[in-house]
C-alpha positions as CSV (number, residue, x, y, z in Angstrom):
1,X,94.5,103.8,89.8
2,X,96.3,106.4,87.2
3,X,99.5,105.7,89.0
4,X,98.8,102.1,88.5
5,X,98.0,102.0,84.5
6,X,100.8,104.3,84.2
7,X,102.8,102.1,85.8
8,X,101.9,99.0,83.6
9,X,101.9,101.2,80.7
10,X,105.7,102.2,81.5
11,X,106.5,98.1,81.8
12,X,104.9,96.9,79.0
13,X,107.0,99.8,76.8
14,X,110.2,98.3,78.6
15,X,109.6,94.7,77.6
16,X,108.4,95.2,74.4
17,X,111.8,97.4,73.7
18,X,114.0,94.8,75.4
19,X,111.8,92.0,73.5
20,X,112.4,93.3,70.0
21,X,116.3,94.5,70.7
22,X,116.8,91.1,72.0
23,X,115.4,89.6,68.5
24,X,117.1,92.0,66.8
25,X,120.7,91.3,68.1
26,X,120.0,87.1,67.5
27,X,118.9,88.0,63.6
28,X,122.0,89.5,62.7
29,X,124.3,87.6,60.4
30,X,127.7,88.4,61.6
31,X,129.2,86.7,64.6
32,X,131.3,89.4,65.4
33,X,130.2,91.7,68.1
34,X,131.5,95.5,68.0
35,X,132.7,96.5,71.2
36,X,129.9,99.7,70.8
37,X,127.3,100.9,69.1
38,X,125.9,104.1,68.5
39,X,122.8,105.1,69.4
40,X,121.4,105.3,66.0
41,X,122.9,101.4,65.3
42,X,120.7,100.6,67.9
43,X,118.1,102.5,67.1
44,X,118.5,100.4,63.7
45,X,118.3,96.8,65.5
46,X,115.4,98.1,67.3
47,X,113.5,98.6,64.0
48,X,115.3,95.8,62.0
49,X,112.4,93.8,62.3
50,X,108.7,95.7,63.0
51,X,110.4,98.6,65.1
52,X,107.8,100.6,63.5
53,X,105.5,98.6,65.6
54,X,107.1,98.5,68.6
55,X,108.0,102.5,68.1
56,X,103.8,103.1,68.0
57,X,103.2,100.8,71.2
58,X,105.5,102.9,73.2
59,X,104.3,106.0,71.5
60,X,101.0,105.0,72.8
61,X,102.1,103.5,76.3
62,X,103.9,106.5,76.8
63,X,102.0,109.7,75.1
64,X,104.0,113.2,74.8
65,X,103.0,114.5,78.7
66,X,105.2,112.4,81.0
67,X,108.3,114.1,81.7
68,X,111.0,114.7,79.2
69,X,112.0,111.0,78.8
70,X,108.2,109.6,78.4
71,X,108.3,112.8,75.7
72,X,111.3,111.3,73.7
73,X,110.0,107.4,74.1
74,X,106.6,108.8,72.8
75,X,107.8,110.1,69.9
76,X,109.5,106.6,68.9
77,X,109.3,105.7,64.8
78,X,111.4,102.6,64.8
79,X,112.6,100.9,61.8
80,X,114.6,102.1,59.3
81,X,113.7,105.6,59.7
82,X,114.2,105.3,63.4
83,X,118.0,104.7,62.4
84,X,118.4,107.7,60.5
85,X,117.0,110.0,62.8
86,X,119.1,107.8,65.2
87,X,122.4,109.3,63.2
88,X,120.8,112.8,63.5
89,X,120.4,112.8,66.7
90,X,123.9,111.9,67.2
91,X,125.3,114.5,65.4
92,X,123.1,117.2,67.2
93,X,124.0,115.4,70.3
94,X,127.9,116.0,69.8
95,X,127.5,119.6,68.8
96,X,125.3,120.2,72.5
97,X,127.9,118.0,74.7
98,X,130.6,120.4,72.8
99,X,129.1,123.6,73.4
100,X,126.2,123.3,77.1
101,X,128.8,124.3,79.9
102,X,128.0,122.2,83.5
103,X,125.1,120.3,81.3
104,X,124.3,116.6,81.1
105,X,123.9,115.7,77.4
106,X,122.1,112.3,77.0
107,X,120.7,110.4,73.8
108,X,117.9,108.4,74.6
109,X,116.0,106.2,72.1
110,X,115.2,108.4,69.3
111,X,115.8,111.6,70.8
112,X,118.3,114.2,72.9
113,X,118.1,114.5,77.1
114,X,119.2,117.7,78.9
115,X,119.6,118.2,82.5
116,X,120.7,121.1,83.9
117,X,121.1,121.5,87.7
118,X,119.0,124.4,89.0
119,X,121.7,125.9,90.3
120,X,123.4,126.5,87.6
121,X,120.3,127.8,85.7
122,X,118.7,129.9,88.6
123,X,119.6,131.5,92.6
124,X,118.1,130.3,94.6
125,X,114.1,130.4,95.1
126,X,114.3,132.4,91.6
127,X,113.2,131.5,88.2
128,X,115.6,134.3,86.8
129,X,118.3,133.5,85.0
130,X,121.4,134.1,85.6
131,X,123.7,135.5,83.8
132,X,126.0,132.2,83.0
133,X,122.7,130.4,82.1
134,X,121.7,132.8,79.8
135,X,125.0,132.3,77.8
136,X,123.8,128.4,78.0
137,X,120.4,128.7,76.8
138,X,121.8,130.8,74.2
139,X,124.0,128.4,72.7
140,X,121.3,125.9,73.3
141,X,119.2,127.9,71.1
142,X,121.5,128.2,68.2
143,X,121.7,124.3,68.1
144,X,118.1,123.9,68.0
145,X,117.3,127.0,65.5
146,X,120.4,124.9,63.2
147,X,118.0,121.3,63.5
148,X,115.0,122.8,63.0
149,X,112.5,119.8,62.8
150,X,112.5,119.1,66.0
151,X,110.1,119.4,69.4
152,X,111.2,120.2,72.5
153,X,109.7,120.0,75.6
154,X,111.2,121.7,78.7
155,X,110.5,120.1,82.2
156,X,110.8,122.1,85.8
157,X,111.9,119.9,88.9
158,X,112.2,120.6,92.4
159,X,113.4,118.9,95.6
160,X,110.6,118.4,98.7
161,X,111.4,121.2,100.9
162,X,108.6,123.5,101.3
163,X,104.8,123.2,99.7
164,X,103.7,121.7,96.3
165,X,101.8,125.5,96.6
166,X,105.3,126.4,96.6
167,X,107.2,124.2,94.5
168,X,104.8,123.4,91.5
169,X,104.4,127.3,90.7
170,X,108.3,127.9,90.8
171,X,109.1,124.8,88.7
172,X,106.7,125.9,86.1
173,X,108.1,129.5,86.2
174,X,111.9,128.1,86.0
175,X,110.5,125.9,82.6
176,X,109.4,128.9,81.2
177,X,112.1,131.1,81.8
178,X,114.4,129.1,79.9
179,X,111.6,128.7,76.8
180,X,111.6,132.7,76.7
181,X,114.9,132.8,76.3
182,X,115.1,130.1,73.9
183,X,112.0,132.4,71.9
184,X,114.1,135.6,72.2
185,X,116.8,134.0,70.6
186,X,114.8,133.0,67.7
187,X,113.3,129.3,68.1
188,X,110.1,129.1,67.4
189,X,107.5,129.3,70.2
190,X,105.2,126.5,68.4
191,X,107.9,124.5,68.8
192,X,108.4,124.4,72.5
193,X,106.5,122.8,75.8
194,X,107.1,123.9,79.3
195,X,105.6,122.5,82.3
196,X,106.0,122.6,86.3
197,X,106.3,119.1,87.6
198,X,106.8,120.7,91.5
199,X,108.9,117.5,93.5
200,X,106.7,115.1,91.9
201,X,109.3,113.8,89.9
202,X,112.5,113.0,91.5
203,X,115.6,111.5,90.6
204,X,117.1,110.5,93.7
205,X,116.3,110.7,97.2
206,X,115.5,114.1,99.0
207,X,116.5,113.0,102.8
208,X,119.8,113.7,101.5
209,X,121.4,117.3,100.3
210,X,123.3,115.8,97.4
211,X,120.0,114.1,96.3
212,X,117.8,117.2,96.6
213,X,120.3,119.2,94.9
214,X,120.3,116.5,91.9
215,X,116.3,116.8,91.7
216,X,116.3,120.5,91.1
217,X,116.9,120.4,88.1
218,X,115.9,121.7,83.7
219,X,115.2,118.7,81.7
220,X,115.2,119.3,77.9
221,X,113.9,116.7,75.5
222,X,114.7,117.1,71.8
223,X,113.1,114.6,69.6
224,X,111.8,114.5,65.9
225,X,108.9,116.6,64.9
226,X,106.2,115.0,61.9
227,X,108.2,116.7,59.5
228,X,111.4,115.2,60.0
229,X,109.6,111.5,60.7
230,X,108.1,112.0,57.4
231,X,111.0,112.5,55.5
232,X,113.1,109.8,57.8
233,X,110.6,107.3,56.6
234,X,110.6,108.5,52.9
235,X,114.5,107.8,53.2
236,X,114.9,111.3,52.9
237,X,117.0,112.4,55.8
């Protein structure tokens, strides 16, 4: 039953995104259509007309606990403000792609994705890191102590071989690995969520190697804290 209301919860977000992009995109006056947009354009269209609405359904469809994307759609303003910290994001986003070695930099709605393969994070079976990662995380860490008004909420993935007794406890030690070194290096603890999601959550399929090696895996999701949705809204950013 939880499965299934988050299930309808997760659709119901979806539709009422595409829903409001869609009227979005038919309101505008120009007929010219740029061959991109940038996430915070989009983010703009989203809010052009009641985004803040739309931004507090998926907020509540999607709450701050489901893995690092459900973090980033929960956090969702919309509007106006949801544009500027759109453009934010962007910029934050650049400086990560830039500097995260063997990282995958996404931005996703309001907010910043980061996936780091296990392996490059961790040997095998082990939540310490290694030496490279630590020369990550660091430079992950001086972006985030440089954009300050953010959350971030770290997510630990497995594949399916061996136990959940097994799998759960290691993926939560791997997520918190990486926020201690992201504390010693001077971002603030208050700011920072780690959980173990075990193999509960995968990406691909684990009767394969190449998709077991793509679920074990460090998500990071970077997305506005009150302060800076505050001062978006004020116009401020």
């Amino acid at each position: 039953m939880k499965t299934l209301k988050l299930s309808f919860s997760y659709l119901l977000a979806m539709l009422l995104l595409l829903g409001h992009f869609a009227q979005a995109q038919t309101s505008t006056v120009s007929t010219d259509k740029p061959k991109g947009m940038s996430k915070s354009l989009k983010g703009g269209l989203l809010g052009g007309l009641g985004g803040a609405v739309v931004g507090g359904a998926v907020g509540r469809a999607f709450g701050k606990s489901h893995t690092a994307q459900g973090a980033i759609l929960g956090a969702v303003v919309g509007g106006g403000a949801g544009a500027l910290i759109g453009r934010k994001m962007d910029k934050q986003a650049a400086e990560l792609r830039r500097d995260l070695e063997g990282a995958t930099v996404e931005r996703v709605g309001e907010g910043i994705k980061i996936t780091f393969a296990s392996g490059i994070l961790f040997a095998s079976n082990s939540s310490n890191l290694t030496s490279a990662a630590t020369g990550n995380i660091d430079e992950l860490a001086t972006t985030l102590q440089k954009y300050a008004d953010t959350n971030i909420v770290i997510d630990g993935h497995t594949d399916s071989s061996g136990s959940d007794a097994i799998n759960q406890p290691l993926s939560q030690r791997r997520a918190q690995a990486v926020a201690n070194e992201l504390t010693a290096k001077g971002v603030d603890n208050s700011r920072i969520t780690a959980t173990g999601y075990g193999s509960s959550q995968p990406v691909a399929s684990n009767a394969t190697e190449a998709g077991k090696a793509q679920n074990r895996r460090v998500e990071v999701a970077i997305f506005a804290n009150e302060k800076m949705q505050k001062a978006a809204k004020k116009g401020q950013l």
